[in-house]
N, C-alpha and C positions, 0 to 999 in steps of 0.2 A: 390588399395584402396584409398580412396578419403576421405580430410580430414573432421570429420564429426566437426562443430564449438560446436554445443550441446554439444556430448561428452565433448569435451574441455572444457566446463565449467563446466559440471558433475565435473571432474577431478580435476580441479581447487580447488573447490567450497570443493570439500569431504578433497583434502590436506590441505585445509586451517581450515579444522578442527580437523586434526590429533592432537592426544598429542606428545609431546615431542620427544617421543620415537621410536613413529609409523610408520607404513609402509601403501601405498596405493599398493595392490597388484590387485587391480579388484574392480571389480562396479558387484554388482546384475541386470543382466539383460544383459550383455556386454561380448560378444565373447572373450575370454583370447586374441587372436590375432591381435581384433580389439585395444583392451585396451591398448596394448605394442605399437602396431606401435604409437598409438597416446601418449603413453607417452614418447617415443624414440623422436617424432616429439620437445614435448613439452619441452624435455631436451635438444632439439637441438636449439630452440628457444629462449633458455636461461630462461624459465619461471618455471623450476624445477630443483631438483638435484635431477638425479634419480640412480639404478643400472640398466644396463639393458644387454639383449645379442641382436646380431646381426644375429643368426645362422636362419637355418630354420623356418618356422613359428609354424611347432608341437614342438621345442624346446625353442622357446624364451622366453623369462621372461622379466619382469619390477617390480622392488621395487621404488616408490617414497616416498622419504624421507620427503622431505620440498617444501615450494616454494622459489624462489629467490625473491631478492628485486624486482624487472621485475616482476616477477610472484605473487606477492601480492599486485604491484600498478593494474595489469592488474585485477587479480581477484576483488579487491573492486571495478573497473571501472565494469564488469558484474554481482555483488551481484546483482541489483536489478532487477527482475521480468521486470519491467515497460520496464527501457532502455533496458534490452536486447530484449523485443519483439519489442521494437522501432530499434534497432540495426537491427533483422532478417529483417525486413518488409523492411528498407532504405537500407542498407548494404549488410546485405545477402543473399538478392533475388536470389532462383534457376536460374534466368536468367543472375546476373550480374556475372562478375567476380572481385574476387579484392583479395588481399592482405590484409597477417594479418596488416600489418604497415595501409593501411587504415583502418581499422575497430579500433585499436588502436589510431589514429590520430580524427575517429570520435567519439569515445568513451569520449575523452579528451575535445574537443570540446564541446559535449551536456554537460559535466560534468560543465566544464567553465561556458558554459553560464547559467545552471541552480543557480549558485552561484555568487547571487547580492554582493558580495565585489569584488567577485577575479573580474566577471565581469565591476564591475565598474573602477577598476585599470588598467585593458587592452584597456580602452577608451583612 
């Protein structure tokens, strides 16, 4: 299975709006097995604390809890609509290959520069 980046910020996006209490057990629309590997990923990445198993794919589970400090700079870095279709189009082209840390590192980048302070301090 191949990591889907969408999904990922479904994922994101939905933890970051849990209460308190809450659990991300699944997404409407999203294969129970699809949903685990990519939160298993996501807890591996350090962008979540999740529970999750390891076993078979008809038995696995994923409870996500929270996001991590990581996982909430990254999710406001994809909240917007705009930059992330700017992210797919530059970034995550079906044809290129790349790493979460580039997309992360571009993420940061467009962020920068869209913000005439921070940008004019890094001159």
């Amino acid at each position: 299975m191949k990591r889907d980046m969408d999904l990922v910020r479904r994922i994101l996006l939905a933890t970051a709006e849990l209460p308190p209490e809450g659990q991300l057990k699944g997404l409407d629309g999203v294969p129970q097995p699809e949903f685990v590997i990519h939160a298993i990923w996501l807890a591996e990445a350090g962008l979540v604390r999740a529970i999750t198993s390891d076993k078979a794919l008809s038995s696995e589970y994923a409870f996500i809890l929270r996001l991590t400090w990581a996982g909430c700079d990254f999710t406001d870095a994809i909240r917007s609509d705009t930059l992330w279709a700017k992210a797919k189009s530059t970034v995550l082209k079906p044809s290129m290959s790349f790493t979460f840390d580039v997309l992360k590192d571009w993420l940061k980048a467009e962020i920068a520069q869209g913000l005439p302070t921070l940008h004019r301090l890094t001159q």
